[in-house]
NUBABA-232213 format. One record per residue (C-alpha): residue in three letters; y, x, z. Coordinates in Angstrom, 1 decimal. Layout:
residues N
Ala	Y	X	Z
...
//
This chain:
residues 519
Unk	-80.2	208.6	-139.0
Unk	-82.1	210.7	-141.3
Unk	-81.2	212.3	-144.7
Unk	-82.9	212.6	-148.1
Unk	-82.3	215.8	-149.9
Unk	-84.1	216.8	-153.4
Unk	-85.1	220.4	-153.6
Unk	-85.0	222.8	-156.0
Unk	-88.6	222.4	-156.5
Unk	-88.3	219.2	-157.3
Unk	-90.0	217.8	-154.1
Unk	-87.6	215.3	-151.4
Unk	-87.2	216.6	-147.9
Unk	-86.5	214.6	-144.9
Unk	-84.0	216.0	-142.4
Unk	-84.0	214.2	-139.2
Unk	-82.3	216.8	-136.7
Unk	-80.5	220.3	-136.3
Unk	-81.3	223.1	-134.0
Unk	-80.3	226.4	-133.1
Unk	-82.2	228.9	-135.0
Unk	-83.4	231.1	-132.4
Unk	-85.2	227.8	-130.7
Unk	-86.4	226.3	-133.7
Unk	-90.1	227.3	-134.1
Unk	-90.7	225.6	-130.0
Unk	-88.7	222.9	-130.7
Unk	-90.7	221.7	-133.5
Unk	-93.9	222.6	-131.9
Unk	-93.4	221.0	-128.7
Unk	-92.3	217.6	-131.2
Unk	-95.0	218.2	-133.4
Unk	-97.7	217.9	-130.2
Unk	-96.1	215.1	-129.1
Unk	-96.5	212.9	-132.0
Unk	-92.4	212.9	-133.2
Unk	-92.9	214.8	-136.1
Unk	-95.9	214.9	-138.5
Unk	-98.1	217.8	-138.3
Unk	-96.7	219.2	-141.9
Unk	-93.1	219.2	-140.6
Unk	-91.4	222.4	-140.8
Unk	-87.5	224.1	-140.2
Unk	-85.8	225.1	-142.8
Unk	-82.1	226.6	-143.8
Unk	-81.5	223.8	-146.8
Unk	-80.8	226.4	-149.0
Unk	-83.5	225.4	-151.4
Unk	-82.0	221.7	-151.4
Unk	-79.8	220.8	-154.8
Unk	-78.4	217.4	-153.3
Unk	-78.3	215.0	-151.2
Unk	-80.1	211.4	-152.1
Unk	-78.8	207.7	-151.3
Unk	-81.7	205.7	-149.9
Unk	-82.3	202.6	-148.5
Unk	-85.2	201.4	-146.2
Unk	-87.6	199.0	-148.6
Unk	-87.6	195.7	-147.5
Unk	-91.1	194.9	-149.0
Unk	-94.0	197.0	-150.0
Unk	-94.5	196.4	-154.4
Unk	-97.2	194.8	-155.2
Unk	-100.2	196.4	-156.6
Unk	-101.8	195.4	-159.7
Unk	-105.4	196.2	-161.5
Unk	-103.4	198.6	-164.0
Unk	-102.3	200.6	-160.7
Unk	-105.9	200.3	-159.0
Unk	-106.7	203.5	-161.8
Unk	-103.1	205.1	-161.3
Unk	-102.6	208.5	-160.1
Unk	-102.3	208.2	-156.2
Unk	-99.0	207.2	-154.9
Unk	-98.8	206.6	-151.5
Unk	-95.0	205.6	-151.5
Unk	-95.6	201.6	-151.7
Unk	-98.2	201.7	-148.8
Unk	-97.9	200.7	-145.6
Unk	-97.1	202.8	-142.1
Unk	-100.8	201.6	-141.3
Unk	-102.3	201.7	-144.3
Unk	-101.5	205.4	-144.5
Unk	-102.3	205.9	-140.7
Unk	-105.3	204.4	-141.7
Unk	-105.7	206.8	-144.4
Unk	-105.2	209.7	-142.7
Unk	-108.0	208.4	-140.0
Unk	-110.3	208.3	-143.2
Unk	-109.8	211.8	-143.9
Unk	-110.0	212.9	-140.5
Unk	-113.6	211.3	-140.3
Unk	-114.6	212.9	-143.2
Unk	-113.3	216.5	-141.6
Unk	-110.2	216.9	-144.2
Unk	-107.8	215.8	-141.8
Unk	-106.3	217.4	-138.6
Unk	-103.3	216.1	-137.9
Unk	-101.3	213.3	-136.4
Unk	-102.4	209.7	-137.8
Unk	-98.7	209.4	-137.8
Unk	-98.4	207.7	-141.0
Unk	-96.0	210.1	-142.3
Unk	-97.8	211.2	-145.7
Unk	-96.6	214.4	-146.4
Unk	-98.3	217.9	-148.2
Unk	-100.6	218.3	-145.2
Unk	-102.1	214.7	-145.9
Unk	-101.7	214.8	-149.8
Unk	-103.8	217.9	-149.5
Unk	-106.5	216.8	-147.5
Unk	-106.8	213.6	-150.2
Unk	-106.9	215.7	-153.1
Unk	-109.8	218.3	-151.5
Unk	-111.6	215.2	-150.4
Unk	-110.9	214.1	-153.8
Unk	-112.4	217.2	-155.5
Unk	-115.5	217.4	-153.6
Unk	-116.3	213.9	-153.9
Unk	-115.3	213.0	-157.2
Unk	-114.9	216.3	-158.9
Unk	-111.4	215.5	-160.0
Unk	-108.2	217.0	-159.0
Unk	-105.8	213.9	-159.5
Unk	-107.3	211.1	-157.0
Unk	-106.3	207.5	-158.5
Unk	-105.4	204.8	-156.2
Unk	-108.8	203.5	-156.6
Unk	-110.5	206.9	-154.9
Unk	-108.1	205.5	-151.9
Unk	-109.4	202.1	-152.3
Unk	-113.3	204.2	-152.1
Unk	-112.0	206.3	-149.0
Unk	-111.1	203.0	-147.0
Unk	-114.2	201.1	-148.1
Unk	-116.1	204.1	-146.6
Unk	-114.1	204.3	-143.5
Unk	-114.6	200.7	-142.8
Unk	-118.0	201.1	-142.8
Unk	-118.2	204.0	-140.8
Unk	-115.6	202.4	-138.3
Unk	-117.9	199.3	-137.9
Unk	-121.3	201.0	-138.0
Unk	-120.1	203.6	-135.5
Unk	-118.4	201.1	-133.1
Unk	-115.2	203.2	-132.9
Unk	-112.2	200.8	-131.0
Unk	-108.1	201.7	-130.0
Unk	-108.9	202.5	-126.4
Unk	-105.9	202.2	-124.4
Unk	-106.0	204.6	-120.9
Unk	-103.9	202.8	-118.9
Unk	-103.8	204.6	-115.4
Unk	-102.6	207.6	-117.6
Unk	-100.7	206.1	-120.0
Unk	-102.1	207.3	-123.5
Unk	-103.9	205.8	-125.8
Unk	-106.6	206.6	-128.3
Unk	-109.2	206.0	-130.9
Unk	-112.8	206.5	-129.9
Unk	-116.5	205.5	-131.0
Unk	-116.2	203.5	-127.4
Unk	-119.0	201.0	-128.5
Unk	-121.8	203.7	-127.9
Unk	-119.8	205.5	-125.5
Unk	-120.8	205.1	-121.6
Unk	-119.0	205.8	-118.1
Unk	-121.3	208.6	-116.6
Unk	-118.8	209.9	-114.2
Unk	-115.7	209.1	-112.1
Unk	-114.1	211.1	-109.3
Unk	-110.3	209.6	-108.3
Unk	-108.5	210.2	-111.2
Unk	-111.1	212.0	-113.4
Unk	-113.6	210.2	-116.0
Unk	-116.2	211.4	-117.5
Unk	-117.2	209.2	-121.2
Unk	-120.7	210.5	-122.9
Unk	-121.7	209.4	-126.4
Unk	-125.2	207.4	-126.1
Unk	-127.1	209.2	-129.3
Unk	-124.1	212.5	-129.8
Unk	-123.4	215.5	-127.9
Unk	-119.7	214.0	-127.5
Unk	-118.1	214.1	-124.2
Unk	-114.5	213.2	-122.8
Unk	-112.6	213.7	-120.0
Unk	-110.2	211.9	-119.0
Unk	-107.8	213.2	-115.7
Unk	-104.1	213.4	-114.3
Unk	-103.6	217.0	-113.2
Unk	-100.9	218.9	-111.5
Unk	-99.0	221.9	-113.0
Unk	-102.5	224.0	-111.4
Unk	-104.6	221.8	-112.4
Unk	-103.2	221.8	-115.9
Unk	-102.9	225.4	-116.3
Unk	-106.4	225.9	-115.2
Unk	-107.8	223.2	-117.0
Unk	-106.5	225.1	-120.6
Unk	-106.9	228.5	-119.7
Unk	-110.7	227.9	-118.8
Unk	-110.7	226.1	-122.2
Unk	-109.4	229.1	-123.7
Unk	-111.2	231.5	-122.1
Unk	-114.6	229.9	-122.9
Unk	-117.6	232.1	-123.0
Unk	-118.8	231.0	-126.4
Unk	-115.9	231.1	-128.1
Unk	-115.4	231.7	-131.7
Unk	-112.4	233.1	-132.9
Unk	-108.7	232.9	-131.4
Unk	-107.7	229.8	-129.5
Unk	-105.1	227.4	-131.0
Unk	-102.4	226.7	-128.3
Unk	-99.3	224.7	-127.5
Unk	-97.3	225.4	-124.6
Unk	-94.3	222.8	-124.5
Unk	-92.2	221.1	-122.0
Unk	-94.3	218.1	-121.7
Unk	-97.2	218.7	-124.1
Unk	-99.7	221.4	-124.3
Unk	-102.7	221.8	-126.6
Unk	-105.6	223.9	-126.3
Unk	-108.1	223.7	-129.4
Unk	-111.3	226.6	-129.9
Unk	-114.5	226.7	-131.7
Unk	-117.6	228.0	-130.1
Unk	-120.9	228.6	-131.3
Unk	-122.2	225.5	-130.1
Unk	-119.5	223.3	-131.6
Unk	-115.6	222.4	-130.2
Unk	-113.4	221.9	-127.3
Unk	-110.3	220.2	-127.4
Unk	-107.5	219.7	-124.8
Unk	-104.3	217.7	-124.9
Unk	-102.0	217.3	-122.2
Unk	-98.8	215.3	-121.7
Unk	-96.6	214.8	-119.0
Unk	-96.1	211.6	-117.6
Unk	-94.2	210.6	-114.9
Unk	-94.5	214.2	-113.4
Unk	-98.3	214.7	-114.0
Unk	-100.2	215.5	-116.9
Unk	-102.0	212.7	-118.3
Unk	-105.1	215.5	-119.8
Unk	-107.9	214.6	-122.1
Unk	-110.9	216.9	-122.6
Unk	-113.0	216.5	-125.5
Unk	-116.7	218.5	-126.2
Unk	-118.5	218.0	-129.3
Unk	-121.5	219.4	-130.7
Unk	-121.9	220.1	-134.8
Unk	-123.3	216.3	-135.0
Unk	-119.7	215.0	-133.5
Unk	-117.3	217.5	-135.9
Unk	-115.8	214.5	-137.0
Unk	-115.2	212.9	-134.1
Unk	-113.4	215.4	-132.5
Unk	-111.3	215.4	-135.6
Unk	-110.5	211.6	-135.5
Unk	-110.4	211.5	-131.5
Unk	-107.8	214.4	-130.8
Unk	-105.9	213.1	-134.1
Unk	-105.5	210.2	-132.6
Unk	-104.1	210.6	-129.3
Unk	-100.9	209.0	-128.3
Unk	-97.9	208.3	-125.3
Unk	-98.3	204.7	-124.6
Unk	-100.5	201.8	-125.6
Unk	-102.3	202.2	-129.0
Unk	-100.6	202.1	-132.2
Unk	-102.0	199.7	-135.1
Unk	-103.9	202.0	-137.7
Unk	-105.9	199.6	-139.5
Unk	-104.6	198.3	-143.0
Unk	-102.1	195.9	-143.5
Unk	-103.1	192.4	-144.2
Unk	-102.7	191.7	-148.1
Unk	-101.1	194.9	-148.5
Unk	-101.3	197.2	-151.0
Unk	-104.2	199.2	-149.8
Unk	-106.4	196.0	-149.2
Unk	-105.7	194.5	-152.7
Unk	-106.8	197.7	-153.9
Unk	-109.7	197.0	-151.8
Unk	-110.4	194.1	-153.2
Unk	-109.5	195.0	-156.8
Unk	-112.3	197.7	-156.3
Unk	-114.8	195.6	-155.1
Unk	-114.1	193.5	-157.5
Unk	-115.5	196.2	-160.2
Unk	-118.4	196.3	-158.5
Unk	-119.2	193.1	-158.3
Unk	-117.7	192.3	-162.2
Unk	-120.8	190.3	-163.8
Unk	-119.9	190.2	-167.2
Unk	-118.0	194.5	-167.7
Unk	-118.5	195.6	-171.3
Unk	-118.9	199.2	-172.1
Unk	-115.7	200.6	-174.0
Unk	-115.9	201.2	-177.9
Unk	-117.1	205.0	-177.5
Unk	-117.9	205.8	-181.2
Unk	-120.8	208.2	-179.9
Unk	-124.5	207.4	-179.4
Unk	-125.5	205.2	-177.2
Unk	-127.9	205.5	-174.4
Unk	-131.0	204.3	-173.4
Unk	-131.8	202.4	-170.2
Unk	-135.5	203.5	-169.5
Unk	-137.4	200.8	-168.3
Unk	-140.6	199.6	-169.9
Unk	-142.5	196.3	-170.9
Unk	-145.5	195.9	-169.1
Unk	-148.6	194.2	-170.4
Unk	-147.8	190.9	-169.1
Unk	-144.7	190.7	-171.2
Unk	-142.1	191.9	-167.6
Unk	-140.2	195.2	-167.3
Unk	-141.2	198.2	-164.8
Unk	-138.8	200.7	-163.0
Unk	-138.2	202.8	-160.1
Unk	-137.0	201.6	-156.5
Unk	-136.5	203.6	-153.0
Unk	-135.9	202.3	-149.7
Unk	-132.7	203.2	-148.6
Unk	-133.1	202.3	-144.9
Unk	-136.0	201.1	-142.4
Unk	-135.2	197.4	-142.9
Unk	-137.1	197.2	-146.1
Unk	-134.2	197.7	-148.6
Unk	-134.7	199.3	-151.8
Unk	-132.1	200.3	-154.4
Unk	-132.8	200.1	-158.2
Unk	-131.1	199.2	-161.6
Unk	-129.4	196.2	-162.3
Unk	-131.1	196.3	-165.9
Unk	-134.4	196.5	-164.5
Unk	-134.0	193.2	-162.6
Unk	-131.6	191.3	-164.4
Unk	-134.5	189.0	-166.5
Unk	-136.3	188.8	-163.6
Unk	-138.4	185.6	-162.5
Unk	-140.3	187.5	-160.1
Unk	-140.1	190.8	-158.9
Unk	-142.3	193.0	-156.7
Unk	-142.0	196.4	-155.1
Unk	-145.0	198.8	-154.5
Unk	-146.9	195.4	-155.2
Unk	-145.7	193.4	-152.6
Unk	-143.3	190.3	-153.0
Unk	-139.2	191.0	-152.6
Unk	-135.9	189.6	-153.8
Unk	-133.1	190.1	-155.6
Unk	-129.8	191.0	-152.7
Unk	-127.4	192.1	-154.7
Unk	-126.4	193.2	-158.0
Unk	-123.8	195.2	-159.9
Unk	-123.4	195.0	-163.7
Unk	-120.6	197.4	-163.6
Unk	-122.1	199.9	-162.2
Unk	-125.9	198.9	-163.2
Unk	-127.1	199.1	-159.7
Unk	-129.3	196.3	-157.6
Unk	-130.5	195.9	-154.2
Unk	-133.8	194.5	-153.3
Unk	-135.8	193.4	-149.8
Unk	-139.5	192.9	-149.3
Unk	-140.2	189.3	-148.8
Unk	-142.4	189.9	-146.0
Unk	-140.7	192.2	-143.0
Unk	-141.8	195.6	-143.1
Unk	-140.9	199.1	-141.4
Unk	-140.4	201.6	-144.0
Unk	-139.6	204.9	-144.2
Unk	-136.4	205.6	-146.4
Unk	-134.1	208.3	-148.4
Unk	-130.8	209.5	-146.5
Unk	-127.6	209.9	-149.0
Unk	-126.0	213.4	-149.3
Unk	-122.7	213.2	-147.8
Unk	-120.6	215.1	-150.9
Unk	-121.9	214.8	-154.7
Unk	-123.7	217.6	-156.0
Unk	-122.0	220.2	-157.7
Unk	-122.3	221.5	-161.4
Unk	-125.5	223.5	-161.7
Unk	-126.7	222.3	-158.6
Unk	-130.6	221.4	-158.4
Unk	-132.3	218.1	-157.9
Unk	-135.7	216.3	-158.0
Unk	-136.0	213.3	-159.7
Unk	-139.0	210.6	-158.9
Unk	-140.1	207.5	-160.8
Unk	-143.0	205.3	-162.7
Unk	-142.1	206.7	-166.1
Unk	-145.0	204.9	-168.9
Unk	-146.6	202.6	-166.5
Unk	-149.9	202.0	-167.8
Unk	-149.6	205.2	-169.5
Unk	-149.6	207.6	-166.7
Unk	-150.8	207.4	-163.2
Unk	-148.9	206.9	-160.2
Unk	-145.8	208.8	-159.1
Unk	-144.2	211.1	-161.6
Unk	-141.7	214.2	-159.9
Unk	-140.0	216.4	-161.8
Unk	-137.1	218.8	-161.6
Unk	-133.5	219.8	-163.2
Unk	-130.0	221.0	-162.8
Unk	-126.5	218.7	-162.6
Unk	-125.7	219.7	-166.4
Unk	-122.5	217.9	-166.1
Unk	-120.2	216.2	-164.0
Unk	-119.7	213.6	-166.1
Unk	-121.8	211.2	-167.8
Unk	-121.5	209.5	-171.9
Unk	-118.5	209.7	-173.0
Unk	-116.9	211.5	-170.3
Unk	-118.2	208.8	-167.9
Unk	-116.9	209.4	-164.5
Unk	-119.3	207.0	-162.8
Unk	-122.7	209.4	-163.8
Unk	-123.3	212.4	-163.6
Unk	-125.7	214.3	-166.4
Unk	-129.0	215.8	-165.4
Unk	-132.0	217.8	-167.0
Unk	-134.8	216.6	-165.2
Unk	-136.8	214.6	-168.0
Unk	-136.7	210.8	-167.7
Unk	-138.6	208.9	-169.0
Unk	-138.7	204.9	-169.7
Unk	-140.1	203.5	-166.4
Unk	-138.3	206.3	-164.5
Unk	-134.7	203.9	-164.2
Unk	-133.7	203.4	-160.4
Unk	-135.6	206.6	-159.3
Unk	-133.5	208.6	-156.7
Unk	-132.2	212.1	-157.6
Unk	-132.4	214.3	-154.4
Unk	-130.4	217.5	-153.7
Unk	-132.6	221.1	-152.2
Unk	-131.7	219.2	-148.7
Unk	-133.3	215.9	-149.4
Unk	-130.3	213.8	-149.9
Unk	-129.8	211.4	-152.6
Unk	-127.3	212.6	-155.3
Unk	-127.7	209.8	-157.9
Unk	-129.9	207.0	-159.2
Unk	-131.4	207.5	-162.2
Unk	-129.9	205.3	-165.4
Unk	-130.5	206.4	-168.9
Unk	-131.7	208.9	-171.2
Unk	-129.2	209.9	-174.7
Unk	-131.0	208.2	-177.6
Unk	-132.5	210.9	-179.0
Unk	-133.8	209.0	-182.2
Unk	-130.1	207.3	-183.2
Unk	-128.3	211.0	-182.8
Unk	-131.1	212.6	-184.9
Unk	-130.3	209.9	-187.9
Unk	-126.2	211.3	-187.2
Unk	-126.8	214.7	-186.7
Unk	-130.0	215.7	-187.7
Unk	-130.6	217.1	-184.3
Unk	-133.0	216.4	-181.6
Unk	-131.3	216.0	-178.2
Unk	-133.7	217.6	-175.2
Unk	-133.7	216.1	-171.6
Unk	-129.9	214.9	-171.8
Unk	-130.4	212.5	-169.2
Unk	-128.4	210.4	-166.6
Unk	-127.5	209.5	-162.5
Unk	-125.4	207.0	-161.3
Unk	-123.2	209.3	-158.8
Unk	-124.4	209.1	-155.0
Unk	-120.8	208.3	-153.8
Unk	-120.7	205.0	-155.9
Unk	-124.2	203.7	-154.7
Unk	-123.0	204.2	-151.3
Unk	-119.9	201.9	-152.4
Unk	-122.3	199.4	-153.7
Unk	-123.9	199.1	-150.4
Unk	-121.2	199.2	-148.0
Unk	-119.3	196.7	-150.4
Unk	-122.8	194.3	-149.5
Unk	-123.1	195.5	-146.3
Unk	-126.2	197.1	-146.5
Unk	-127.0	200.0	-143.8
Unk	-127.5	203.9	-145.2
Unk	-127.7	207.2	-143.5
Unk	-126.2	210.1	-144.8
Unk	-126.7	214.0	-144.3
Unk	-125.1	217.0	-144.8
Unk	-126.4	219.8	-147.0
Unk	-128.3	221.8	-144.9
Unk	-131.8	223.3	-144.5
Unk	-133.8	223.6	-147.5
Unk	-136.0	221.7	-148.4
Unk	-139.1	223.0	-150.3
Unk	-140.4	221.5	-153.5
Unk	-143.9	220.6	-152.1
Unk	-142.0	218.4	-149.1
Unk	-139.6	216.9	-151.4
Unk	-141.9	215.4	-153.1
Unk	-144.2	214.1	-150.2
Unk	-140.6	212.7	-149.0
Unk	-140.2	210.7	-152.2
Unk	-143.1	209.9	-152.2
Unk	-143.1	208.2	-149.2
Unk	-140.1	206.0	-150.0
Unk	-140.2	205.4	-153.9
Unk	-141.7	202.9	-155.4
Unk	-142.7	200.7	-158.4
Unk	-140.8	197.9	-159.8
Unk	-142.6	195.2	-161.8
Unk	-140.5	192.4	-163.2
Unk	-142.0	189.1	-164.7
//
């Protein structure tokens, strides 16, 4: 039975077993590879403890309610799979490395909160940036075909992307799994004690190795983990029934997270459930999220500060204009939800399309061309830009006014948007009306934002006397990429990476934004 002491530093500590002193730090390796004991378990003397604490196993998880949807994250009322599933979230996203044990301690809080920061720019996550993480993951699951494979002649079991994964190799006991579009491999074999040791010392002794190699050397489980130039290796072994059940995973840079959520993953026995809990807390935050982004009818709070300007523009016919880009090759472009929302008709880059899906909360709309069409389209960055960072902005600003495509350039000038709105971000590139729905792009080509409003210059000059220059807005890249998922509309994402010159940024936006003309 396990005990519950508070420390000194006001954190509780689970105690589940003693040990000699002298054996301690093998001992909770050789648990910690096996899956016993969370990654972030540790030995200690208790001399920091102040107490023992009475507990009680919860019968029932609390239930969660809208006010706790914006709540700082507490991951106490969740679920064993709802935080396995958590934990298999972050490992996707390359924050996470250890065991999706389900056992949320300060190696997963941490991972949740740097997730958190890079994402979001905020160092308290809510429980609605979990609700965001697991809306992404599902996505991601589903897109990338990943399924509980369950090894049966060796007796572990696993997550993998299995659905684009195919049988290229099998020798006896030894199978060799390549991904279809990745440079991911596995291996799958049952090795002797030579076998084993050979298997990890080659591992560890690889040519192209970066660095030290991470290694576990227990009674019945050893580890072998090393970076090389060309990407990582990974091997975990675990004896069963006097052999040594052994997966071997390679993955190029393209399969980092992979590797994470594969070798995370891996378990003794048949596979584990990690997928949230039916009408749990985690999937009614979910659904409360969703909910926001589908709410019709949000008002704005009471501010007391100067409004701001959606910048679209009446054509001559009596419609609206904006901006739209395609956000995949299926013909699906993303715009505003106020440059659509009187809309009888709408067409984009003249041709005829419809309304797929719209957001009032978070002023965002999806459209598709009527007719079927291949067309090029704008990948999302995979982390928000950061403060200073610059972008490129394209749109139709003054249709009838000026000719054609307009691009211009700027800097993130703040991480939040009116009113310390955390859903924008602010930006200096000049917008103009016409210019809402336009795609901000970061130096690599990804899409940061979608362009939204512009302060009202004219209604701050009458209360300050002052005329505000090019203090503009973005809707933030991570919630568009909500807004999809939430409609189940494909994206692709990239990381920041080469850079991308001005002159082919704007031949790339070009090439995928468009016009919007509303009647």
């Amino acid at each position: 039975m396990a005990s519950v002491y508070l420390s000194d530093n006001g954190w509780y500590a689970i105690a589940v077993d003693m040990v000699n002193t002298d054996k301690a730090a093998a001992v909770l390796n050789s648990r910690k590879a096996a899956g016993y004991y969370p990654s972030d378990a540790y030995c200690s003397t208790g001399q920091k403890y102040v107490r023992e604490v009475a507990w009680q196993a919860s019968t029932g998880a609390p239930l969660a309610s809208t006010e706790n949807l914006w709540s700082d994250f507490d991951a106490r009322p969740l679920s064993l799979g709802d935080k396995r599933f958590l934990q298999a979230a972050l490992a996707l996203e390359g924050y996470y490395n250890g065991l999706l044990d389900g056992a949320w301690g300060r190696g997963s809080q941490d991972a949740f909160e740097r997730h958190a920061m890079e994402t979001f720019d905020i160092d308290k996550p809510a429980n609605a940036h979990a609700a965001w993480l697991a809306v992404s993951a599902m996505r991601r699951i589903s897109e990338e075909g990943w399924e509980l494979k369950n090894v049966g002649y060796l007796g572990i079991s696993m997550f993998m992307p299995s659905a684009h994964m195919r049988l290229t190799e099998k020798d006896g006991t030894q199978e060799i799994w390549e991904h279809e579009t990745k440079d991911l491999a596995v291996l799958f074999d049952d090795l002797d004690l030579s076998g084993l040791a050979s298997a990890h010392e080659r591992l560890a002794s690889e040519p192209k190795r970066i660095g030290q190699p991470y290694e576990v050397r227990g009674e019945d489980t050893w580890v072998t983990s090393v970076g090389t130039s060309d990407g990582s290796l990974y091997a975990r072994s675990d004896k069963i029934q006097g052999t040594w059940s052994t997966v071997l995973i390679a993955a190029g840079y393209d399969a980092k997270s992979d590797i994470a959520l594969i070798s995370s993953s891996i378990r003794r026995g048949p596979p584990s459930e990690m997928f949230p809990t039916e009408n749990g807390v985690l999937m009614t935050y979910v659904s409360q999220f969703l909910d926001v982004l589908s709410e019709e009818d949000s008002e704005a709070p009471e501010t007391g500060m100067v409004s701001s300007t959606p910048p679209s523009v009446p054509d001559e016919q009596g419609g609206f204009t904006g901006t739209a880009f395609f956000v995949n090759g299926d013909g699906i472009a993303l715009t505003n939800a106020h440059v659509v929302e009187e809309c009888g008709t709408v067409t984009l880059d003249g041709k005829p399309a419809e309304i797929l899906n719209v957001s009032a909360a978070f002023d965002l709309a999806a459209l598709k061309l009527m007719v079927p069409a291949e067309t090029e389209w704008l990948p999302f960055a995979k982390h928000d830009a950061g403060l200073n960072a610059d972008i490129t902005i394209a749109g139709y600003p003054l249709h009838g006014l000026l000719g054609g495509l307009n691009v211009s350039r700027g800097s993130v000038s703040s991480m939040k948007g009116l009113a310390g709105d955390e859903t924008s971000i602010q930006i200096s590139a000049p917008v103009q009306p016409g210019n809402s729905g336009g795609p901000a792009i970061n130096s690599s080509g990804g899409v940061v934002g979608v362009v939204v409003s512009k302060l009202n210059a004219l209604a701050l000059a009458g209360e300050t006397g002052d005329i505000a220059q090019n203090v503009n807005f973005a809707i933030r890249g991570t919630l568009a990429k909500v807004f999809l998922a939430s409609n189940g509309i494909a994206y692709t994402e990239i990381e920041n990476g080469a850079y991308l010159a001005p002159e082919d940024a704007a031949k790339r936006l070009q090439a995928t934004t468009f016009l919007v003309e509303c009647q």
